[in-house]
SERO-4910 file (N, C-alpha, C, O; in steps of 0.05 Angstrom, whole numbers):
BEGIN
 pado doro    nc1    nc2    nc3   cac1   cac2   cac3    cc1    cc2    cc3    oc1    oc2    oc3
  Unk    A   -421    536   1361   -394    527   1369   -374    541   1352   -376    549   1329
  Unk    A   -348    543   1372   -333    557   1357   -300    545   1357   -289    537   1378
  Unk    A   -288    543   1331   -257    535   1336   -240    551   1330   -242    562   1308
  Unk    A   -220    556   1345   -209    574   1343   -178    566   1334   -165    556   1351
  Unk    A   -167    569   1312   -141    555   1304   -111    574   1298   -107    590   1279
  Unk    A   -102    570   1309    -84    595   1324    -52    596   1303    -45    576   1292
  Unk    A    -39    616   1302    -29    615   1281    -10    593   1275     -8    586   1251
  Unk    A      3    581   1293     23    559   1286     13    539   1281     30    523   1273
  Unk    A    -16    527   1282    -34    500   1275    -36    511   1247    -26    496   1231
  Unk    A    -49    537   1235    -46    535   1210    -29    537   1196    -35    526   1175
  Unk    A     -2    548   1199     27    542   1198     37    509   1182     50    502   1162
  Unk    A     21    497   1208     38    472   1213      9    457   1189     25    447   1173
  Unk    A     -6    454   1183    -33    454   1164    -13    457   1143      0    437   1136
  Unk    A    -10    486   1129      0    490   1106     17    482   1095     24    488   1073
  Unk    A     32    460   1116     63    460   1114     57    429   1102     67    415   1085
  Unk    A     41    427   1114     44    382   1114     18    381   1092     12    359   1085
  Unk    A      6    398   1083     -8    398   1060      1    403   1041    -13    397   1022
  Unk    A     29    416   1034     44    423   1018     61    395   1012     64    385    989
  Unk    A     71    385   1033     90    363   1029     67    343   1012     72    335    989
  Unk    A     42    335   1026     26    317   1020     17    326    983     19    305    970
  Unk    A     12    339    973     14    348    953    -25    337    946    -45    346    957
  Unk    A    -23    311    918    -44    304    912    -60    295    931    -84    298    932
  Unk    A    -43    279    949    -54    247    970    -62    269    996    -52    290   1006
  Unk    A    -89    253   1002   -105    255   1028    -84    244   1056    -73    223   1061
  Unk    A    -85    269   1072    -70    270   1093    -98    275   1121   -120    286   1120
  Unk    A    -82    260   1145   -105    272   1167    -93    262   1200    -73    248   1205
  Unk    A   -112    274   1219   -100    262   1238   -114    274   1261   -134    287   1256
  Unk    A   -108    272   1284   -127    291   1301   -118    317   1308    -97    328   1302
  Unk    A   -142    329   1326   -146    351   1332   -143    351   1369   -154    336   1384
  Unk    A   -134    362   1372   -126    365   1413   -130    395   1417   -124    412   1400
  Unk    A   -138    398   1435   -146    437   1444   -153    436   1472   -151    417   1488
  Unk    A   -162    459   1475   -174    473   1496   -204    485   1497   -212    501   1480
  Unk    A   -216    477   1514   -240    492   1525   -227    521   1539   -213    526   1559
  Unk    A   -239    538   1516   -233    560   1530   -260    577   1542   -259    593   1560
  Unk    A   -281    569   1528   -301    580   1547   -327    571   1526   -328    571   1502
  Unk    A   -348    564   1545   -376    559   1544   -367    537   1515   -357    515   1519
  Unk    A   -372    546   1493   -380    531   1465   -350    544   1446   -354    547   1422
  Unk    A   -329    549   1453   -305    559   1440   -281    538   1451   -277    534   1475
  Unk    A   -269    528   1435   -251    506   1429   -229    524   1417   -234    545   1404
  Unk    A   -204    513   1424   -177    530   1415   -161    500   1408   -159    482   1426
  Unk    A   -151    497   1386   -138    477   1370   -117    479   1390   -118    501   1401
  Unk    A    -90    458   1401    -58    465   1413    -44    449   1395    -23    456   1384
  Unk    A    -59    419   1391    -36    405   1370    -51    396   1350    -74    405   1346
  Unk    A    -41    379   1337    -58    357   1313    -33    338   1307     -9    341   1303
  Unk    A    -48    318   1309    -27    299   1301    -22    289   1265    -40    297   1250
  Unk    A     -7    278   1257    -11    281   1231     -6    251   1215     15    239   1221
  Unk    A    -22    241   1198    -10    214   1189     -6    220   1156    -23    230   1141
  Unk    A     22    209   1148     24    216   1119     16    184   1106     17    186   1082
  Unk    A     12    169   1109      5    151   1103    -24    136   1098    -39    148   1113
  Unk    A    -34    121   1089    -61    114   1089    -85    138   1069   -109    139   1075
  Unk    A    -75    153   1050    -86    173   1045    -75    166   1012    -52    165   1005
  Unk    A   -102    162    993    -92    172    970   -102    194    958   -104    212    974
  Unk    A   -111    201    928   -123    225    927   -150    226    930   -159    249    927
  Unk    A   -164    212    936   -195    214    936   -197    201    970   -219    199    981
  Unk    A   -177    194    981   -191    178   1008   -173    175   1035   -155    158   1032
  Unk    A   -173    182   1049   -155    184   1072   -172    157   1103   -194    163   1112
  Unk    A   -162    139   1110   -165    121   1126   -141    119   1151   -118    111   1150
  Unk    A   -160    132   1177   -138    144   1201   -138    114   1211   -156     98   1215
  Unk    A    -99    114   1215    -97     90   1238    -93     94   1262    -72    104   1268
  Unk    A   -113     86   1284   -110     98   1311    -84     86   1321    -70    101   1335
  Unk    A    -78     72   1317    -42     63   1339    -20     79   1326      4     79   1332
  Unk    A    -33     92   1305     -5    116   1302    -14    136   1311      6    151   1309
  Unk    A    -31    150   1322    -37    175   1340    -34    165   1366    -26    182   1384
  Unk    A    -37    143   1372    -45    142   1413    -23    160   1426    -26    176   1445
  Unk    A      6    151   1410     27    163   1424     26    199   1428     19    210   1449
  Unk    A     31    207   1413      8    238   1406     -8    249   1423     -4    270   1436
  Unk    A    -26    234   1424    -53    239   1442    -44    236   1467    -53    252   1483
  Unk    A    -19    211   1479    -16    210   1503     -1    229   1518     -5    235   1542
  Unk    A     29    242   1493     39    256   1502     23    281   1512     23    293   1534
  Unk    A      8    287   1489     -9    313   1500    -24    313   1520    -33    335   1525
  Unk    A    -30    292   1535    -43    286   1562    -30    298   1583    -37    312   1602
  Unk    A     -6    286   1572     16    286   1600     34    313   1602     44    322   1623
  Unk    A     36    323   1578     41    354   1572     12    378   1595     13    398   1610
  Unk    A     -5    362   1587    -32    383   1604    -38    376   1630    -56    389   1642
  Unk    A    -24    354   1643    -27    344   1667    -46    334   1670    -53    331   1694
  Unk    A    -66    322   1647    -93    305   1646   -124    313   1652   -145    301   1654
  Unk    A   -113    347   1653   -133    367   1655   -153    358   1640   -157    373   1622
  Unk    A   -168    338   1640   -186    331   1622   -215    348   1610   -230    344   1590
  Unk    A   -213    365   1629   -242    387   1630   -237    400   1613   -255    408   1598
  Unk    A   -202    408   1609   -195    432   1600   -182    429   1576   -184    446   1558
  Unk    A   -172    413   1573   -157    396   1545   -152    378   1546   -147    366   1567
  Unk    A   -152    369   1514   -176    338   1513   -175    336   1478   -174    355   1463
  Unk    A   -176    315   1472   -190    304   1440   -213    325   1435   -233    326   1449
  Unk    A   -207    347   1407   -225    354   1401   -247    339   1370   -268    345   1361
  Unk    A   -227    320   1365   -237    306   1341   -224    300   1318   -200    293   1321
  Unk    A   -233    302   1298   -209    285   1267   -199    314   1248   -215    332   1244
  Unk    A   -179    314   1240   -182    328   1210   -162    321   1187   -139    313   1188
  Unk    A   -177    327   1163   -163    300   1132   -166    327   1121   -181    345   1129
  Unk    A   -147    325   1097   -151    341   1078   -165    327   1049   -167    302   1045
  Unk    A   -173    346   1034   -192    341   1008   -178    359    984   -186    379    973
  Unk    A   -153    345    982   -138    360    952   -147    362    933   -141    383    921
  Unk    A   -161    348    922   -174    348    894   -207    346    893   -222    332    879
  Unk    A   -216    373    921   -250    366    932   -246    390    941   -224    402    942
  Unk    A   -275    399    949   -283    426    963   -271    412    989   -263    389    990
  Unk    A   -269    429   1008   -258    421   1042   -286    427   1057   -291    445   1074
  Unk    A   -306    400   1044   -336    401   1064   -339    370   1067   -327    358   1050
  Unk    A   -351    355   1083   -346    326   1092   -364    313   1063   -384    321   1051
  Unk    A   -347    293   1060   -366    275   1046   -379    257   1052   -361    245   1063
  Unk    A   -402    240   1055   -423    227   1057   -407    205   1077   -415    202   1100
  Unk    A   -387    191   1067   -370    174   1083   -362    191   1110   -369    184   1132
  Unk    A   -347    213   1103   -337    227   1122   -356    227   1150   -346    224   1172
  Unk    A   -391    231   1146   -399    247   1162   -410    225   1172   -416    227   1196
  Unk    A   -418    187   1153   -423    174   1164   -405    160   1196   -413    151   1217
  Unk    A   -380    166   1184   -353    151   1200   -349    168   1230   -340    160   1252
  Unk    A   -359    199   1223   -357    218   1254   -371    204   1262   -364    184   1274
  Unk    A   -398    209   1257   -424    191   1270   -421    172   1289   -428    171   1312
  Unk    A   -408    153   1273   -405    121   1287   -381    130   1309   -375    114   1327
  Unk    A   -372    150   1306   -337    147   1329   -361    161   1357   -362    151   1379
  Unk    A   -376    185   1349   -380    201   1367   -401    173   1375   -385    156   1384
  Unk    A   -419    165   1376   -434    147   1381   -426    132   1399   -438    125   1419
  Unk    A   -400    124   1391   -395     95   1407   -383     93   1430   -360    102   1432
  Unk    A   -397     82   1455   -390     92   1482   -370     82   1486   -365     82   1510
  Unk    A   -348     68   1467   -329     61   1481   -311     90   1483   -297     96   1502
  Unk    A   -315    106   1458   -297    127   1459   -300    147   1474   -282    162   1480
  Unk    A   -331    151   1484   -334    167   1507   -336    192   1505   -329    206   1524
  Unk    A   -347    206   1477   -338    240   1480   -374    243   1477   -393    227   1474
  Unk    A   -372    268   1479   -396    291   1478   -399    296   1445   -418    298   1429
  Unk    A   -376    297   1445   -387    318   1419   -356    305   1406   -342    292   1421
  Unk    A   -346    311   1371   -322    312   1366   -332    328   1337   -352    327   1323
  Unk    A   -308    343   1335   -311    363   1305   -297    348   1287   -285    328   1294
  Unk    A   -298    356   1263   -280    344   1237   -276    375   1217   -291    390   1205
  Unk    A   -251    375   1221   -242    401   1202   -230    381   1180   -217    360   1183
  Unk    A   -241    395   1155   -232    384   1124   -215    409   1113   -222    432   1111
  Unk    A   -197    401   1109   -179    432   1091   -169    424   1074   -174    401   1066
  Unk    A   -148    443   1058   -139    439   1029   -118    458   1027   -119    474   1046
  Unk    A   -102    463   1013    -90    479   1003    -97    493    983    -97    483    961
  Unk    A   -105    526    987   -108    544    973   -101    549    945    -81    535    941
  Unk    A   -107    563    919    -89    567    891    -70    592    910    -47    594    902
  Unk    A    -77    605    927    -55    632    931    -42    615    975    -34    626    996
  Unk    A    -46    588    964    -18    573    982    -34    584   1012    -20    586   1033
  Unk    A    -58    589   1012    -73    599   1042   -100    563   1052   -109    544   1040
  Unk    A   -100    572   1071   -114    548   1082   -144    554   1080   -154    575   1088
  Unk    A   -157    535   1068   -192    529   1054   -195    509   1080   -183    488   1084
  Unk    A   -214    522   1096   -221    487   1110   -252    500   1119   -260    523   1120
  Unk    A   -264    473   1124   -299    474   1145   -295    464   1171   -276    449   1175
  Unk    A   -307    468   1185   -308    449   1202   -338    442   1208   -357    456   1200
  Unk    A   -341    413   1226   -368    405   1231   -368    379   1258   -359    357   1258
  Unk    A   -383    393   1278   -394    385   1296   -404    358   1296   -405    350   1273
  Unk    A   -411    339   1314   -424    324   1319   -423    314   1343   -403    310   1358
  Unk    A   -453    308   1347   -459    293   1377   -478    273   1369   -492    273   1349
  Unk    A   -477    249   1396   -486    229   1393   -527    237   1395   -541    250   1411
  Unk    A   -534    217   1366   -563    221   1365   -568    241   1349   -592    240   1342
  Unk    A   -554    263   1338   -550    288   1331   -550    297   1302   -538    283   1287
  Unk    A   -560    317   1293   -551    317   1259   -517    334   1260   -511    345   1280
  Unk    A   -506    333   1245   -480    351   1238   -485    376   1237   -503    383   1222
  Unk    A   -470    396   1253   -475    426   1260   -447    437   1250   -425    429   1257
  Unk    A   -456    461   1228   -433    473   1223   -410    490   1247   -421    510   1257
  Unk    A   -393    487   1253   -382    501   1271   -360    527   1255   -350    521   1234
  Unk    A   -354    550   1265   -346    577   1258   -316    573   1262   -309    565   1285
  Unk    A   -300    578   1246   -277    578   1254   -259    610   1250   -259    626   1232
  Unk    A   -246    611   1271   -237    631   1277   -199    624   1276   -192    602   1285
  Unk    A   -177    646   1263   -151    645   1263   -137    669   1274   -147    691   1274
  Unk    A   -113    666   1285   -105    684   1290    -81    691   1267    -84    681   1245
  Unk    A    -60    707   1270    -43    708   1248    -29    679   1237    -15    666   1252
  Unk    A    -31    673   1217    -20    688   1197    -56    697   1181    -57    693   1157
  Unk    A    -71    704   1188    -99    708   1181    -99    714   1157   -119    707   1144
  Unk    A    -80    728   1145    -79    736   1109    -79    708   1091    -83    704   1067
  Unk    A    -73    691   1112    -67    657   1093    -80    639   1101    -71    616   1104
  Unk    A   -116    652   1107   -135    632   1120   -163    632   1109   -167    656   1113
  Unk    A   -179    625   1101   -194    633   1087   -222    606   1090   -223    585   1078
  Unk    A   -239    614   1107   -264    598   1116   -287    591   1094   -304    609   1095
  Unk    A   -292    577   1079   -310    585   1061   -341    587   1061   -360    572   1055
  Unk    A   -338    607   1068   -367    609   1073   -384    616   1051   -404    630   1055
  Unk    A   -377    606   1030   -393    615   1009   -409    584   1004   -432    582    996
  Unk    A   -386    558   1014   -406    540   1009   -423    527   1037   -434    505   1035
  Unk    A   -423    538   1055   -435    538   1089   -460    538   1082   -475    521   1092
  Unk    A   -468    557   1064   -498    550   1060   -509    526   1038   -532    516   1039
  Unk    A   -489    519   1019   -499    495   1008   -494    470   1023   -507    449   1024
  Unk    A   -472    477   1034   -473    452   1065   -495    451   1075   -503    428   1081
  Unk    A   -514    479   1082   -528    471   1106   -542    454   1091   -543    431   1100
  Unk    A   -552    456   1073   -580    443   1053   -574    408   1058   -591    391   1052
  Unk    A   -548    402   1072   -537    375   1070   -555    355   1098   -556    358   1122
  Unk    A   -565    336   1081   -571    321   1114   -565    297   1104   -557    294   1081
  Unk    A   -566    281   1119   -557    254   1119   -590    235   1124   -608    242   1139
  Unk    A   -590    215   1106   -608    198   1100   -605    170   1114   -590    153   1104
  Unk    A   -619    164   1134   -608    133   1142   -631    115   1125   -653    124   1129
  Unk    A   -631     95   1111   -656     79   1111   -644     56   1109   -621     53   1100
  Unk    A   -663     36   1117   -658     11   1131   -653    -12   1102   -665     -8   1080
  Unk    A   -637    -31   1106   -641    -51   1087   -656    -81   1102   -665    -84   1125
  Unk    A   -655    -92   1088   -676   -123   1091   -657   -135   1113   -670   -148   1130
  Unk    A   -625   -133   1116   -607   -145   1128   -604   -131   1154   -588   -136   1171
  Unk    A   -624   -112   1155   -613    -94   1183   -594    -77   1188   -592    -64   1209
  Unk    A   -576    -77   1164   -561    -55   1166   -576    -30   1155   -599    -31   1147
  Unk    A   -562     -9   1155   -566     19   1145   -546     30   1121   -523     24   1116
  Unk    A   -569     49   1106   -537     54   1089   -543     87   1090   -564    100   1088
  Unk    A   -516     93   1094   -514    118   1100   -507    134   1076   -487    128   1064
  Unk    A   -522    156   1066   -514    173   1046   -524    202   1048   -545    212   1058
  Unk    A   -505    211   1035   -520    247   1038   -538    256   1015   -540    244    994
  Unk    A   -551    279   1022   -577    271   1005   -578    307    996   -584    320   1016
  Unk    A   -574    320    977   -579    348    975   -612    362    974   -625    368    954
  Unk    A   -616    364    986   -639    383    982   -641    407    966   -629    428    973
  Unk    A   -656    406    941   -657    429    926   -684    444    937   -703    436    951
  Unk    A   -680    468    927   -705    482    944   -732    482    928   -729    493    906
  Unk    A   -748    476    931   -771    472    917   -777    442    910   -791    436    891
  Unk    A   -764    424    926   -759    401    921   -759    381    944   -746    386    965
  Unk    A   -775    357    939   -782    336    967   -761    323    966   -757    305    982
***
């Protein structure tokens, strides 16, 4: 899978990550199917609120409006654009999901009330040279978390994918095991190599 985030979304990224400074900012992601497994970002909505430095908590009745206009902006082309999923920033963290993070996609993509296929979560940050650090990551219902590729158009000199930690991501899986109460507790579990 591929996202493609075009220059005024990272623009508008750099801009409200700047304002947000220490505190965790987030909000959604809206795009386009532009073909087969390639996704093109159009808006994101943004919440400055609910976010401190270690933790960002999205409130859905401040996006609906957002989400609706952008409906009604695309004429409800639903095939074609549509909710592509969440994205928070990680100011004082690498920009890769944390254990919470990947538990909380899980449960959204899962739950048939919300109805999607699939939803991504881009994590970003603001750069030391003021350029955009982000991952992104896939998920479908039943599914483990799949890294997805992200692709920019200009301002591309002020974008920067990290793929240096993509591969310690991949080593990342998520652990469900059961407690006595029937719940689950969800945590991420690193796999070292040479190691059960």
């Amino acid at each position: 899978m591929q996202l493609q985030l075009p220059g005024p979304v990272v623009k508008r990224l750099l801009e409200e990550l700047q304002v947000a400074g220490s505190n965790e900012i987030g909000g959604l992601l809206m795009g386009e199917h532009v073909r087969d497994d390639t996704f093109r970002v159009i808006d994101i909505s943004v919440q400055r609120s609910g976010g401190s430095g270690a933790c960002f908590v999205r409130d859905p009745a401040l996006h609906q409006e957002t989400l609706q206009a952008f409906f009604a902006r695309t004429n409800g082309d639903y095939a074609r654009f549509n909710y592509l999923g969440e994205w928070h920033s990680h100011p004082a963290f690498e920009p890769l999901p944390s254990g919470v993070d990947i538990a909380t996609m899980q449960s959204i993509v899962e739950d048939t009330a919300v109805g999607v296929h699939f939803l991504i979560l881009l994590v970003a940050r603001l750069g030391d040279r003021r350029n955009l650090e982000a991952s992104a990551t896939a998920f479908i219902p039943q599914g483990r978390p799949m890294n997805v590729s992200i692709s920019s158009g200009p301002p591309a000199t002020r974008f920067r994918v990290l793929q240096s930690l993509r591969s310690l991501y991949a080593r990342l899986t998520l652990r469900v095991s059961a407690r006595p109460d029937g719940l689950t507790n969800r945590r991420p579990l690193m796999q070292e190599e040479g190691k059960k």
